[in-house]
C-alpha positions in Angstrom: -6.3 22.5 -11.1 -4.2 19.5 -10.5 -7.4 17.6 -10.3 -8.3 18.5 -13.2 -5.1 17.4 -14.6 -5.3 13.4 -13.5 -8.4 13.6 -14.9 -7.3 14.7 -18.5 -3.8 12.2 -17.6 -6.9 9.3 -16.9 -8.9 10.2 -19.6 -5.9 10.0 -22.1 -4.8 6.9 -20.9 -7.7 5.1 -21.1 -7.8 6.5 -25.4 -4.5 5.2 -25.3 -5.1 1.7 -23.5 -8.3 1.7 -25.9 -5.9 1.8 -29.0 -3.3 -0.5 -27.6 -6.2 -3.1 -27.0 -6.8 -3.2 -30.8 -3.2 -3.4 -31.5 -1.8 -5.6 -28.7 -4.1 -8.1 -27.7 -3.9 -10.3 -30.2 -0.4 -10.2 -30.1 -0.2 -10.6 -26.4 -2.3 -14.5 -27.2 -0.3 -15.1 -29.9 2.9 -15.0 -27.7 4.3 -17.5 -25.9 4.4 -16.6 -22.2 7.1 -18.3 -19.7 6.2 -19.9 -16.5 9.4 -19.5 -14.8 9.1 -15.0 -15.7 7.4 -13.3 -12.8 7.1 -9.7 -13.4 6.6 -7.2 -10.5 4.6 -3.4 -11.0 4.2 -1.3 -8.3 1.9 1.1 -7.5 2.3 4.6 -8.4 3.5 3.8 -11.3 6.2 1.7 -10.4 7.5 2.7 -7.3 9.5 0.5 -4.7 7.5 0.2 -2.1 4.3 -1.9 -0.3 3.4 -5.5 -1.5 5.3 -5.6 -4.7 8.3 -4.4 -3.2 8.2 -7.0 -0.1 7.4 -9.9 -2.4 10.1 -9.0 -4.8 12.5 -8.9 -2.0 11.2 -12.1 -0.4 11.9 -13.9 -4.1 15.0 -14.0 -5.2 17.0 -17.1 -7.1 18.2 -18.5 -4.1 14.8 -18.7 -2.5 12.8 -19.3 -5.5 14.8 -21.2 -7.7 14.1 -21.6 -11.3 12.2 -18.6 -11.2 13.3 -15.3 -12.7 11.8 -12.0 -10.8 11.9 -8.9 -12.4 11.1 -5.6 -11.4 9.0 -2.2 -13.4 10.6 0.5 -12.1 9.7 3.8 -12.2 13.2 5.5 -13.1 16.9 4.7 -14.2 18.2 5.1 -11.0 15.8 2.5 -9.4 16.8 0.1 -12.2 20.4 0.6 -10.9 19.9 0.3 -7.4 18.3 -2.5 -7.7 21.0 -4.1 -9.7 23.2 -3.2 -7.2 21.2 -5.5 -4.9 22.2 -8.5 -7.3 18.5 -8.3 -9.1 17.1 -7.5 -12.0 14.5 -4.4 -12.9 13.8 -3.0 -16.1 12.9 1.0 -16.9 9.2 1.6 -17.3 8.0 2.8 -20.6 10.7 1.3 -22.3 10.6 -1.6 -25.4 11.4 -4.0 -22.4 8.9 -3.8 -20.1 6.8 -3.7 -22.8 8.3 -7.5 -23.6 8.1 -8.2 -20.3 4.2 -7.4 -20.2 4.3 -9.7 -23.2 6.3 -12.6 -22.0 5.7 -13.1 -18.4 3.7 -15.6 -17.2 2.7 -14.5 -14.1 2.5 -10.7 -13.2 2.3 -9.5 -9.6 1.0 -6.0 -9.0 -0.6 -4.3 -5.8 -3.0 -1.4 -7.4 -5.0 -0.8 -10.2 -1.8 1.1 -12.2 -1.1 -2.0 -14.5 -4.6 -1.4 -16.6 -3.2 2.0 -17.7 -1.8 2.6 -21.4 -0.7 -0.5 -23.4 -0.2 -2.5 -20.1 -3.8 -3.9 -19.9 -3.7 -5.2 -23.5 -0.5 -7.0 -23.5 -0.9 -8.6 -20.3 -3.9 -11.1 -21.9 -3.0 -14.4 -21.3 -0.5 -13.9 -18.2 -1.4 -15.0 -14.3 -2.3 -11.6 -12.9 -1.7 -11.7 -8.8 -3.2 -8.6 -7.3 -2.1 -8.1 -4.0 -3.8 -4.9 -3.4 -2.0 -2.0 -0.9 -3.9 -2.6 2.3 -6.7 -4.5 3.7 -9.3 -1.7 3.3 -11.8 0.1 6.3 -13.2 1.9 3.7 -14.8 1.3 0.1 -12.3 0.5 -3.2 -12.7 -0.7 -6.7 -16.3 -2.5 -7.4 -18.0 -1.5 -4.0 -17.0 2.5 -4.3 -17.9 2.5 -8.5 -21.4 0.8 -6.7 -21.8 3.8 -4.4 -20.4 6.4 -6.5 -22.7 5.4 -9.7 -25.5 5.1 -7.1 -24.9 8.4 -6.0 -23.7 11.0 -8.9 -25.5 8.6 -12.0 -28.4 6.6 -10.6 -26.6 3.8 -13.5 -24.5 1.7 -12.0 -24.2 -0.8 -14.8 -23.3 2.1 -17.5 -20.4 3.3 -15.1 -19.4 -0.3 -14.6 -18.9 -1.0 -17.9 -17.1 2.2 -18.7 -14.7 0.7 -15.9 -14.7 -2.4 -17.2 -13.5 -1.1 -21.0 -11.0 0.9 -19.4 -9.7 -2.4 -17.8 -10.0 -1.0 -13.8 -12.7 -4.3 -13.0 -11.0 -6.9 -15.2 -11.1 -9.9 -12.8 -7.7 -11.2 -11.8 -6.1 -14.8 -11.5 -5.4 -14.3 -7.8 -5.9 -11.9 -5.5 -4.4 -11.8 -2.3 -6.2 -11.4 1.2 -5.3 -11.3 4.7 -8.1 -13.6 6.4 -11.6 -15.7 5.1 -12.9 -12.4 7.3 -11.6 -9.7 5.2 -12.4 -11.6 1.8 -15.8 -11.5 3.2 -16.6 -9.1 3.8 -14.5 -6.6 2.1 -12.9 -8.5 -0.7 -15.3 -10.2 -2.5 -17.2 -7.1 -2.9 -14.5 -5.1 -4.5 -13.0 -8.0 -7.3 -13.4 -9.9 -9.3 -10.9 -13.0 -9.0 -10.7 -16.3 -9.9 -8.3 -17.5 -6.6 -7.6 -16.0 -3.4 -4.8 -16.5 -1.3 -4.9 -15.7 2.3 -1.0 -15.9 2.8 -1.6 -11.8 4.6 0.9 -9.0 3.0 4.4 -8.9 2.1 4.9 -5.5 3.4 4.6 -6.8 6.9 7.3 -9.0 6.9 9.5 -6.0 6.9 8.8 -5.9 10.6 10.4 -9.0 11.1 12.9 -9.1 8.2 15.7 -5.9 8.3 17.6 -7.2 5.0 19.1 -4.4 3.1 17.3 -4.8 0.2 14.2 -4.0 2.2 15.7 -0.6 2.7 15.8 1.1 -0.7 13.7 3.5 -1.0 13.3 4.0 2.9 13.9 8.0 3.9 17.4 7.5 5.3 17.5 11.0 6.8 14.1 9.8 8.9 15.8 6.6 9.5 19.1 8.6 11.4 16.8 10.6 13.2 15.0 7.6 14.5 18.1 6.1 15.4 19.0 8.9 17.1 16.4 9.3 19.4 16.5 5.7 20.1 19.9 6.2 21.4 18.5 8.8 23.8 15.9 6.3 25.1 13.3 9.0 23.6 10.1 7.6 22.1 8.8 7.6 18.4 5.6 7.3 16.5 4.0 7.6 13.4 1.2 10.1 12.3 -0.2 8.6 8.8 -3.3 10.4 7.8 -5.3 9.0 4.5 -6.2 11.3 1.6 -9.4 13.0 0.8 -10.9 13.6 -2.7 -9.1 17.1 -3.0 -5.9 15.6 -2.8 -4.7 18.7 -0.1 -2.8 17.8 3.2 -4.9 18.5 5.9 -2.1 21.3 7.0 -2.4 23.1 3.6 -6.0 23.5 3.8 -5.8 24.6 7.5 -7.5 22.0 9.1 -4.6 21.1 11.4 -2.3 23.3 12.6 1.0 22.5 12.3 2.5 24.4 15.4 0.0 23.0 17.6 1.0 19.5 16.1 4.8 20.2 16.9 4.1 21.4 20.2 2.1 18.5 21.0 5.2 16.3 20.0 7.5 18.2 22.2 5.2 18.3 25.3 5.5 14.6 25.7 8.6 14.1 24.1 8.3 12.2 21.2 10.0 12.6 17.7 6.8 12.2 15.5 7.2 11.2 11.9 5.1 12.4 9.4 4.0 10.5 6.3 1.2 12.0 4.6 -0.1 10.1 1.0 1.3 10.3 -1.8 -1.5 11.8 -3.3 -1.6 14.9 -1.0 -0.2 17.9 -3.0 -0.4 20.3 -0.5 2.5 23.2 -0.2 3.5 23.5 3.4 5.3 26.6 3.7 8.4 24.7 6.4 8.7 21.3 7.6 11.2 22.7 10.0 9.4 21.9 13.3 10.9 20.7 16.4 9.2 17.1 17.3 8.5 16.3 13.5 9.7 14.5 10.7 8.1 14.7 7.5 8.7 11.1 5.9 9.7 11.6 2.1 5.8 11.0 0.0 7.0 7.9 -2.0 9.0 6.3 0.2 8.8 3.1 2.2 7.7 3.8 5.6 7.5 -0.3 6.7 10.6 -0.7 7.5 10.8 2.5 9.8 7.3 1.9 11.1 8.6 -0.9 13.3 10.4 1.3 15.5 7.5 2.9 16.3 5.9 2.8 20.0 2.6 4.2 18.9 0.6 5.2 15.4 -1.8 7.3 14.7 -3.9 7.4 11.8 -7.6 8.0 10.6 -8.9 5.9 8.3 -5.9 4.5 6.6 -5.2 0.5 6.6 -1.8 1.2 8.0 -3.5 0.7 11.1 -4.3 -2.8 10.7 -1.0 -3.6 9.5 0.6 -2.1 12.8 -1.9 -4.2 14.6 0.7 -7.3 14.2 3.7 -5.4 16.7 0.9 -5.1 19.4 1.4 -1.5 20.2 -0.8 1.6 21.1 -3.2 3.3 17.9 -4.6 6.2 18.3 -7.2 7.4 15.9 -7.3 10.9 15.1 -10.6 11.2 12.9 -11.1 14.8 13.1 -13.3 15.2 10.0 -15.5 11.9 10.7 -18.9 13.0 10.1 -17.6 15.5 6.8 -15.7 12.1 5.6 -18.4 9.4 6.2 -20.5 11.9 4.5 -18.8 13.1 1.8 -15.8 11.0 0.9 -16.2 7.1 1.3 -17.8 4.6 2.4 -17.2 2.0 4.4 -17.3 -1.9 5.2 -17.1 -2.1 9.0 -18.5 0.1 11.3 -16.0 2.9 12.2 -16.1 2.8 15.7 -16.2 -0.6 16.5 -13.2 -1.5 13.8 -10.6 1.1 15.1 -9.0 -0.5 18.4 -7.7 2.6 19.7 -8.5 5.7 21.5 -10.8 8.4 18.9 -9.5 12.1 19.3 -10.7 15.0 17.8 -8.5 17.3 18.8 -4.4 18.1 19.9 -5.4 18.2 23.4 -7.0 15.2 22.9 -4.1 14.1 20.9 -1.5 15.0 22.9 -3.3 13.1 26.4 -3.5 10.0 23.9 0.3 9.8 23.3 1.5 10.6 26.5 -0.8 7.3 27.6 0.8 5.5 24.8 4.4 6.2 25.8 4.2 5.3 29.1 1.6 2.2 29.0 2.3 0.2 26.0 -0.3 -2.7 26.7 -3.7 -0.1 27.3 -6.2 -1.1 24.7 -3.9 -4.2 24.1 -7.2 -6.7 24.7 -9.1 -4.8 21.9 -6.3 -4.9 19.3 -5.9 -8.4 19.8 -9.9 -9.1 19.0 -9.3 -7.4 15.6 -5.9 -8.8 14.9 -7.1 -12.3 15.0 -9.9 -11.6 13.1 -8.2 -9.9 10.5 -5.2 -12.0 10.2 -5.2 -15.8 9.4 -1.0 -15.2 9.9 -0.3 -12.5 12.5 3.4 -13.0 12.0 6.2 -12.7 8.9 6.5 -14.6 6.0 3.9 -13.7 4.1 6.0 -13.9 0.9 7.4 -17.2 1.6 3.5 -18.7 2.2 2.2 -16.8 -1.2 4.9 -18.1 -3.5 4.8 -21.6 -2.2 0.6 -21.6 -3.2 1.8 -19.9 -6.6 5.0 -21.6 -7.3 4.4 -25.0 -5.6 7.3 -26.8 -7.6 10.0 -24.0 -7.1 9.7 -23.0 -4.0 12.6 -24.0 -1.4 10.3 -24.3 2.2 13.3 -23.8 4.3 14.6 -20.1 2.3 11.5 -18.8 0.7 11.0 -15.2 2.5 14.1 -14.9 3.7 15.5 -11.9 1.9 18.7 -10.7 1.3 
């Protein structure tokens, strides 16, 4: 049902983007835009988290000065605690983001959100810097409409330019990448862009960067617990499975069971934190199990996720991103064939992309952390071959390098990235 329900959301807001085209883009050329405005959307409709976020953070008047950064938020209370940082956000939906839309001259956004509703028509004429939410294992945008319109219409241009009305494959001003690699081969299959930056991803300077605005929006009662057990000398990880098309947690639809995962956890004494997508709407009927921590949906999990000894994922790009702390992965694919198959796919080969031990099961699991706990470096040769090929900057600062390639004249070299 609730599938059915983004689909009626989508199809509304692409009749409402369609009317707001007529209505708005000529406005949107007819006003002037402002160099110095830099406008920041978030995925999700505007929530405080991934590339956005991190840029945002890394660009404020001290470091970029000259330039005024503004944030879409999603809610009143964001707008607030933001302004309690000392920065400025506006409300989504309101008259002034829709100004903001109007008048900024460059707009920074990190999904394909900003083409709903009236956002798509007044943004004509402004710099539109997509920094995208993850460098990607498997097929988005352009290369997944290829294979889906291959597959379901056998006409790919007829679905391509339903996209392109709808806004979802307008090409962008800059896009951001992590390596000449990744726009390779991933990349340049999936935009279309006029410039591309290889600066890497915002997000990841939060490993390097603790400045308390990087923590809004971070679970805090996650954040105690993992202080907590760091004060034992226990060990932490991460579990951070992807979706799939239906949108259910893999717990929900009983694929994993959720004792066994908790027992696992205990048995080598782990707290394991649980951050499932966004997008999964499954109802679990208790997240009260010893050994897990299930990380708040729409929160920020980069600032927590460097505290982590080990991560285990499937086919989610977090992995690539924890690649730069130099710590164990463990891939637990358990639905590999069914999800190559059926759900996505992808631009490197599976196996020889994923530096980390493949389990399909929580026995397997649970041997696979244990080894992680107590040898950090195993596997350590492998992720180095993919981090370096991967990452042109395996380090922080990815904010400070982007804004110096897009504001050249503003930025300040020696405080650019630096937070606050």
């Amino acid at each position: 049902m609730k599938v059915i329900q983004r689909r009626a959301l989508s199809n509304a807001l692409l009749l409402l983007g369609s009317v707001a085209w007529s209505l708005l883009r000529p406005v949107a050329w007819l006003v002037r835009r402002r160099e110095d405005l830099v406008a920041f959307y978030g995925r999700d409709g505007g929530r405080f988290l991934d590339n956005c976020k991190h840029l945002f953070c890394g660009g404020s008047a001290e470091t970029l000065p000259g330039i005024r950064t503004v944030y879409i938020a999603h809610s009143d209370e964001l707008v607030e605690l933001i302004a309690g940082y000392g920065r400025e956000a506006v409300r989504k939906g309101t008259l002034a983001e829709l100004l903001l839309w109007l008048r900024a001259g460059t707009i920074m956004v990190d999904s394909v959100d900003w083409t709903d509703g009236y956002r798509f028509a007044a943004s004509q004429g402004a710099r539109i810097v997509q920094l995208w939410h993850g460098i990607p294992l498997k097929h988005v945008q352009l290369a997944r409409v290829r294979g889906r319109a291959r597959r379901r219409f056998g006409l790919e241009w007829a679905y391509q330019l339903y996209l392109r009305a709808s806004g979802r494959l307008r090409p962008v001003s800059w896009l951001l990448s992590t390596s000449p690699f990744v726009t390779e081969h991933a990349f340049s299959r999936s935009f279309l862009y006029e410039a591309v930056s290889h600066a890497g991803y915002p997000r990841n300077d939060a490993f390097f960067d603790g400045s308390p605005l990087r923590m809004l929006n971070v679970d805090q009662r996650a954040a105690s617990l993992v202080a907590a057990q760091r004060q034992r000398g226990g060990s932490v990880g991460v579990y951070a499975p992807t979706f799939r098309d239906s949108l259910a947690d893999p717990f929900a639809k009983g694929e994993l069971d959720l004792e066994g995962l908790s027992a696992a956890a205990m048995a080598v004494g782990t707290l394991l934190l649980v951050k499932l997508h966004p997008w999964m709407h499954g109802h679990l009927r208790s997240t009260d199990h010893p050994g897990l921590v299930f990380v708040a949906p729409d929160s920020d999990i980069y600032p927590l996720l460097c505290h982590a000894d080990f991560l285990v994922t499937d086919y989610s790009s977090i992995f690539f991103d924890y690649l730069m702390l130099d710590r164990p992965v463990i891939f637990f694919p358990y639905d590999l064939d069914r999800y190559l198959r059926q759900e996505r796919d992808m631009y490197f080969e599976y196996g020889e992309f994923t530096p980390g031990e493949k389990v399909f099961d929580l026995d397997g699991l649970e041997a696979a952390m244990r080894k992680a706990i107590m040898d950090p470096s195993y596997g350590a040769g492998e992720r180095d071959r993919i981090r370096r090929t991967v990452f042109s900057h395996a380090s922080g600062s990815a904010a400070e390098r982007l804004y110096r390639e897009l504001f050249p004249r503003a930025s300040n070299s020696s405080d650019v990235g630096t937070g606050q």
